[in-house]
C-alpha positions as CSV (number, residue, x, y, z in Angstrom):
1,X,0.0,0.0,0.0
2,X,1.4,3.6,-0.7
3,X,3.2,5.5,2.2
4,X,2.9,2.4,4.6
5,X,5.1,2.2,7.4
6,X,8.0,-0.5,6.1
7,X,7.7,-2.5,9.6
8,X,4.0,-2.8,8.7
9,X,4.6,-4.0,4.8
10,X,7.2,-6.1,6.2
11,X,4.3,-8.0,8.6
12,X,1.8,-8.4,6.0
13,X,4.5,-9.6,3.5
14,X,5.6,-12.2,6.5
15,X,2.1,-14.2,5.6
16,X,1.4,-14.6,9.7
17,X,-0.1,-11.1,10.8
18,X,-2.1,-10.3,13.8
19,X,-4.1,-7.0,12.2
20,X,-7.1,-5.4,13.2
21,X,-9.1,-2.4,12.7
22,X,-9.6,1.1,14.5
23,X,-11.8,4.2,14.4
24,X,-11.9,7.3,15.8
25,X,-14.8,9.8,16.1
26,X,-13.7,13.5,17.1
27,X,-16.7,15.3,17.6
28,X,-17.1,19.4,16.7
29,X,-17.3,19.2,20.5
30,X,-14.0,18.2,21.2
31,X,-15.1,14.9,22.3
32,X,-14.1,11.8,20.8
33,X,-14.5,8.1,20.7
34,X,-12.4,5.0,19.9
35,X,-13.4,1.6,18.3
36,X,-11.9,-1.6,17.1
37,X,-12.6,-4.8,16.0
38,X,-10.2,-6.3,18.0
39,X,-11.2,-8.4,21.0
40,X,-9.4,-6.7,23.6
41,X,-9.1,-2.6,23.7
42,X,-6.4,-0.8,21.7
43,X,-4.5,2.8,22.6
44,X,-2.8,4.9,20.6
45,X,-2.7,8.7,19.5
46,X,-4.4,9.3,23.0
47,X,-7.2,7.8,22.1
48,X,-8.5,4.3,23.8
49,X,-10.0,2.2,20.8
50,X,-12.9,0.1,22.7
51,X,-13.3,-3.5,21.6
52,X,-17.0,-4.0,23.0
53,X,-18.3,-1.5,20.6
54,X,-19.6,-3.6,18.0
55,X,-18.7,-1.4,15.3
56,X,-17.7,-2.4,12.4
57,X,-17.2,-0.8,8.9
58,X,-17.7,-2.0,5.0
59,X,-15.6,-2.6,1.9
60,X,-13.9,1.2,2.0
61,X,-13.8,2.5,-1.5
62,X,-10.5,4.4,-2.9
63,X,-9.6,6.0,-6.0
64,X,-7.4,8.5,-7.7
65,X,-7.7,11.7,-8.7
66,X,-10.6,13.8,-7.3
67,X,-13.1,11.5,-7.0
68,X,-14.4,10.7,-3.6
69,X,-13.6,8.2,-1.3
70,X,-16.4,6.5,0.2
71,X,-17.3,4.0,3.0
72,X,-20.3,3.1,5.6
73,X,-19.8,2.4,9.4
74,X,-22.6,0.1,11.4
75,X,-22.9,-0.3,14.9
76,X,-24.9,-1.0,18.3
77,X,-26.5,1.7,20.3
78,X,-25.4,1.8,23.6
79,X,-25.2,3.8,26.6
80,X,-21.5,3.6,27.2
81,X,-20.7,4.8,23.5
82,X,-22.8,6.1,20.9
83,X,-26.3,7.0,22.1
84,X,-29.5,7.1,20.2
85,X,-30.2,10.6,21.7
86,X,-26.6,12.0,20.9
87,X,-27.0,11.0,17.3
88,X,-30.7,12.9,17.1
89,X,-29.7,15.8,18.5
90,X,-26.7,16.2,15.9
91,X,-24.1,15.5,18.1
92,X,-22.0,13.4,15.7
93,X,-23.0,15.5,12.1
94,X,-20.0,16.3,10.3
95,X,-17.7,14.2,13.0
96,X,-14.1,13.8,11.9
97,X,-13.8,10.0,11.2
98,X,-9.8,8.0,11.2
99,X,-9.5,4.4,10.5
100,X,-6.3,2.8,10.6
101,X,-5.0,-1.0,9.5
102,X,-3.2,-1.7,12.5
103,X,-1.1,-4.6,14.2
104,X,-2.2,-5.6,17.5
105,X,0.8,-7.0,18.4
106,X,3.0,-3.8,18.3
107,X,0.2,-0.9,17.1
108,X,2.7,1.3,16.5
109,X,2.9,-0.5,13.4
110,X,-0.4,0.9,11.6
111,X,-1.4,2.4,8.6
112,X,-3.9,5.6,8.2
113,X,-6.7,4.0,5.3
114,X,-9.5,6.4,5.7
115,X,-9.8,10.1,6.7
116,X,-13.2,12.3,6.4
117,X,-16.3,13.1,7.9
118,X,-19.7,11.7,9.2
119,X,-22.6,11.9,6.8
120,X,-26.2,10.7,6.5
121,X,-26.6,8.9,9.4
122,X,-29.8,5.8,9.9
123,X,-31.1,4.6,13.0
124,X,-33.4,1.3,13.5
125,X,-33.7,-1.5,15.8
126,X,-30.9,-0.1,18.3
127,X,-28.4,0.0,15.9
128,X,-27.2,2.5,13.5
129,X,-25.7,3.1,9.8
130,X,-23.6,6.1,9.1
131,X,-22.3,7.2,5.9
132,X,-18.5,8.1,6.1
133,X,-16.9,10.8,3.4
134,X,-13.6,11.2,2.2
135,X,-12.1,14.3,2.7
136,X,-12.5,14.4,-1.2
137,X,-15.8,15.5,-1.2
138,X,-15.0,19.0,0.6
139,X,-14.3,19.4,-3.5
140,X,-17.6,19.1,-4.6
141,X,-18.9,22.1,-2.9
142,X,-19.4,25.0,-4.8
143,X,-17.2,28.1,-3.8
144,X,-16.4,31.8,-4.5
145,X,-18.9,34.5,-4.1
146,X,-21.8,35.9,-5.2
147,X,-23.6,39.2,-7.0
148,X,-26.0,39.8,-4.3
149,X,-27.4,43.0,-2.4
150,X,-27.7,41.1,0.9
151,X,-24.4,40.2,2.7
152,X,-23.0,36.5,1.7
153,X,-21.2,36.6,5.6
154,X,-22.1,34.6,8.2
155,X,-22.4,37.8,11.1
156,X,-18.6,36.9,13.6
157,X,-17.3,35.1,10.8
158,X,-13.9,35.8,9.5
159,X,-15.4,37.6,6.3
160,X,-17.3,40.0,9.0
161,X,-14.9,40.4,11.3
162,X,-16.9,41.6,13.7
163,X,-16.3,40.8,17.5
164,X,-19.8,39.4,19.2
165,X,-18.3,39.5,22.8
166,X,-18.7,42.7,22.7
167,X,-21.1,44.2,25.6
168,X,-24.7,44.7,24.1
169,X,-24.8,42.1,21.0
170,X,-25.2,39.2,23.6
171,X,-26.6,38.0,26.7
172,X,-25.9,34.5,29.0
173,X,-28.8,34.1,30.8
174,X,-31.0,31.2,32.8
175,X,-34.1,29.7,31.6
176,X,-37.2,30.4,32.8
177,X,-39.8,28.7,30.5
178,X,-39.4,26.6,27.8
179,X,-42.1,24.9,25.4
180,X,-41.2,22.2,23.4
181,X,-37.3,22.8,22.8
182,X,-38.5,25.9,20.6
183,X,-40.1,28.4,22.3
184,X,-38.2,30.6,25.4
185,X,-39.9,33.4,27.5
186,X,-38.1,35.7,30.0
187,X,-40.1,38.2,32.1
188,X,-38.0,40.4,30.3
189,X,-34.5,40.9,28.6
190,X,-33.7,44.6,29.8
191,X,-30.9,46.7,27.6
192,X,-32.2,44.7,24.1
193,X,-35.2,46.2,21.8
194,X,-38.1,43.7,20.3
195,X,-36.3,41.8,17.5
196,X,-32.6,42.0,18.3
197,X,-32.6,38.6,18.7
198,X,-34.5,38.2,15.6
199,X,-31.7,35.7,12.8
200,X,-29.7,35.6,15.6
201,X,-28.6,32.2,17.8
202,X,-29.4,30.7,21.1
203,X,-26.7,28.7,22.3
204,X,-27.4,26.1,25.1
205,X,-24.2,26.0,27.3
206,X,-25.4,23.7,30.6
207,X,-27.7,21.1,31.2
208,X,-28.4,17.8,28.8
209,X,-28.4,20.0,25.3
210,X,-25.1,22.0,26.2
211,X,-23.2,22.5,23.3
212,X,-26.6,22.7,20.9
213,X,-27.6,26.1,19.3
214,X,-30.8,27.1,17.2
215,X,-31.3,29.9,14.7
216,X,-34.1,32.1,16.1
217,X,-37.2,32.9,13.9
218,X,-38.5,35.7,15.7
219,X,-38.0,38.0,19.1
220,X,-40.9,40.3,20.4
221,X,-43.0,40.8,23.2
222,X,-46.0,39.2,24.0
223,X,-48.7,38.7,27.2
224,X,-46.6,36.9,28.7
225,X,-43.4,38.2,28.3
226,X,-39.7,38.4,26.1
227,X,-40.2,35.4,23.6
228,X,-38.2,33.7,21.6
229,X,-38.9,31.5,19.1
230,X,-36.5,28.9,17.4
231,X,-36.9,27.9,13.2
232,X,-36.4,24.2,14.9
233,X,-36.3,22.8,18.5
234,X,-33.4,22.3,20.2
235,X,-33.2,18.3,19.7
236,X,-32.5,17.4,23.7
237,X,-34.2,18.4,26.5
238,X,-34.0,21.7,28.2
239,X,-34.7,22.5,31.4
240,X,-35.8,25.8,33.3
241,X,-32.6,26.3,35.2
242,X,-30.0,25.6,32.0
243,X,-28.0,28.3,31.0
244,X,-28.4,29.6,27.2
245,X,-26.6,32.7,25.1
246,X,-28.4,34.6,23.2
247,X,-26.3,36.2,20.3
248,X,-27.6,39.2,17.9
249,X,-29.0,38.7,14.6
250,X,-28.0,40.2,11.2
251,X,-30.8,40.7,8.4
252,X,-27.8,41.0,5.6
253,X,-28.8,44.4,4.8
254,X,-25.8,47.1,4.3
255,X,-28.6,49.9,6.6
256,X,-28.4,47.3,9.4
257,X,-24.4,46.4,8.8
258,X,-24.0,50.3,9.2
259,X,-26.8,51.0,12.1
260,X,-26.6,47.9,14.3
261,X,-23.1,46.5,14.1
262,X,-21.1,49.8,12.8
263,X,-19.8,47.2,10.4
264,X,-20.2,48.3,6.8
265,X,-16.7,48.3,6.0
266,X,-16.8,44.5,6.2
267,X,-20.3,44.3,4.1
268,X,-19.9,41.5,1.8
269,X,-22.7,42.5,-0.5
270,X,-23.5,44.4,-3.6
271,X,-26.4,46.8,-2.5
272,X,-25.9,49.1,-5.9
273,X,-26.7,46.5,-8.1
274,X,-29.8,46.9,-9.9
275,X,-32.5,44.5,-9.6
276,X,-34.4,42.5,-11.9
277,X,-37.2,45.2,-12.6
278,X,-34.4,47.2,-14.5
279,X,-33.2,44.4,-16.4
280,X,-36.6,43.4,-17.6
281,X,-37.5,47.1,-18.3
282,X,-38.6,47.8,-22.0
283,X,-38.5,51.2,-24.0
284,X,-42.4,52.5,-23.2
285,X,-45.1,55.5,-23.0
286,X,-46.9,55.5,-20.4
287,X,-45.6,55.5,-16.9
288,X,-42.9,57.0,-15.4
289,X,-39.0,56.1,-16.2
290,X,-37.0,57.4,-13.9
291,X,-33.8,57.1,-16.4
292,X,-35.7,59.6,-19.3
293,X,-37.3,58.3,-22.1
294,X,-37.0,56.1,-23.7
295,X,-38.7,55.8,-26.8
């Protein structure tokens, strides 16, 4: 196999090998988890590579060139590693997925086979499919920018620039009612005006959904207080008591760049471009034409 360590060619040429297979799951939390098919548990890399997990992985598919590499990963449910709830609250999309051929004899004889990312990912009857991408497919995605009058930046992005920690775009605060993972009310959220939430994000940071966020749909008042209301629910359970962020929202507009954020320096849009009505226009009469006439 190309780049492989020359101990580990040198076992597999030997015709008696003791070889097995790893995985490791890095989370966009930080944490990760370690698997093997190995009867007895494997460490290396700081990473301990569990052999009760049950996991196991299909034929992995490689090519040259550009095309993608390809492979699936099934597995048991369990408390102790991958947990149903985890995997519906998105915990694992877009994972970092390793797998290495590696010599349980001596596993510092092993050989990196597969690097990418967690995709599509099927649960039924406690156990679970997931779709594993090479690192490949980051070229299909469609790049560069676009002639738009809203801004194409996400709002603290690099592209933006701008700093969200600073006092009055966001607010930590405790829960005090939630309904159905989607709705929040405060008595009230003094120093913010009805809809500055409004496209902005609400970040759990304590209880069983820490580490979940939601887009917000809209921010206003109501009878019964400062509501907030997610596009989608927060996918774990949260509790009056947990700790959320609330974080600012951007409408893409350059008068809200300028007004809210004192930002427009960074705008990454085209407000001066004229719109479709003034590509569609035709030479007429009647009506008036703000450029002259035109017949």
């Amino acid at each position: 196999m190309s780049g492989m360590d020359a101990a580990l060619q040198a076992h597999l040429e030997s015709g008696l090998t003791t070889l097995c297979r790893c995985w490791a799951i890095r989370r966009q939390d930080g944490q990760t988890f370690g698997f093997t098919d190995h009867d007895l548990d494997l460490s290396f890399d700081g990473v301990l590579f569990k052999a009760d997990s049950g996991l196991t992985a299909l034929a992995l598919q490689q090519s040259t060139g550009l095309s993608v590499d390809n492979t699936e990963a099934m597995g048991a449910l369990s408390d102790a590693s991958l947990r149903e709830e985890d995997i519906a609250a998105g915990r694992f999309d877009g994972a970092e997925v390793s797998a290495w051929l590696v010599n349980w004899a001596d596993v510092d004889m092993r050989h990196l086979q597969f690097r990418g990312t967690i995709g599509e990912i099927r649960r039924s009857g406690g156990a679970f499919q997931a779709e594993l991408r090479g690192v490949s497919e980051q070229l299909n995605r469609p790049l560069g920018r676009v002639y738009q009058k809203p801004c194409s930046a996400v709002l603290g992005d690099r592209a933006c620039g701008f700093d969200m920690d600073q006092p009055g775009y966001a607010i930590e605060c405790d829960v005090q009612q939630v309904e159905g993972g989607q709705r929040f009310l405060w008595d009230g959220l003094p120093g913010f005006d009805p809809k500055w939430f409004q496209r902005g994000r609400l970040v759990v940071l304590s209880g069983a959904a820490a580490g979940l966020w939601g887009t917000i749909k809209s921010d206003g008042e109501d009878g019964q207080g400062r509501s907030i209301l997610l596009w989608e629910p927060i996918r774990q359970a949260i509790l009056a008591g947990d700790r959320v962020r609330l974080e600012a929202g951007c409408d893409k507009r350059l008068t809200t760049c300028r007004l809210k954020f004192d930002n427009a320096l960074n705008f990454q849009g085209f407000p001066d471009i004229p719109g479709e009505d003034w590509v569609m226009a035709v030479p007429k009469q009647s009506g008036a034409n703000t450029g002259g006439s035109r017949r």
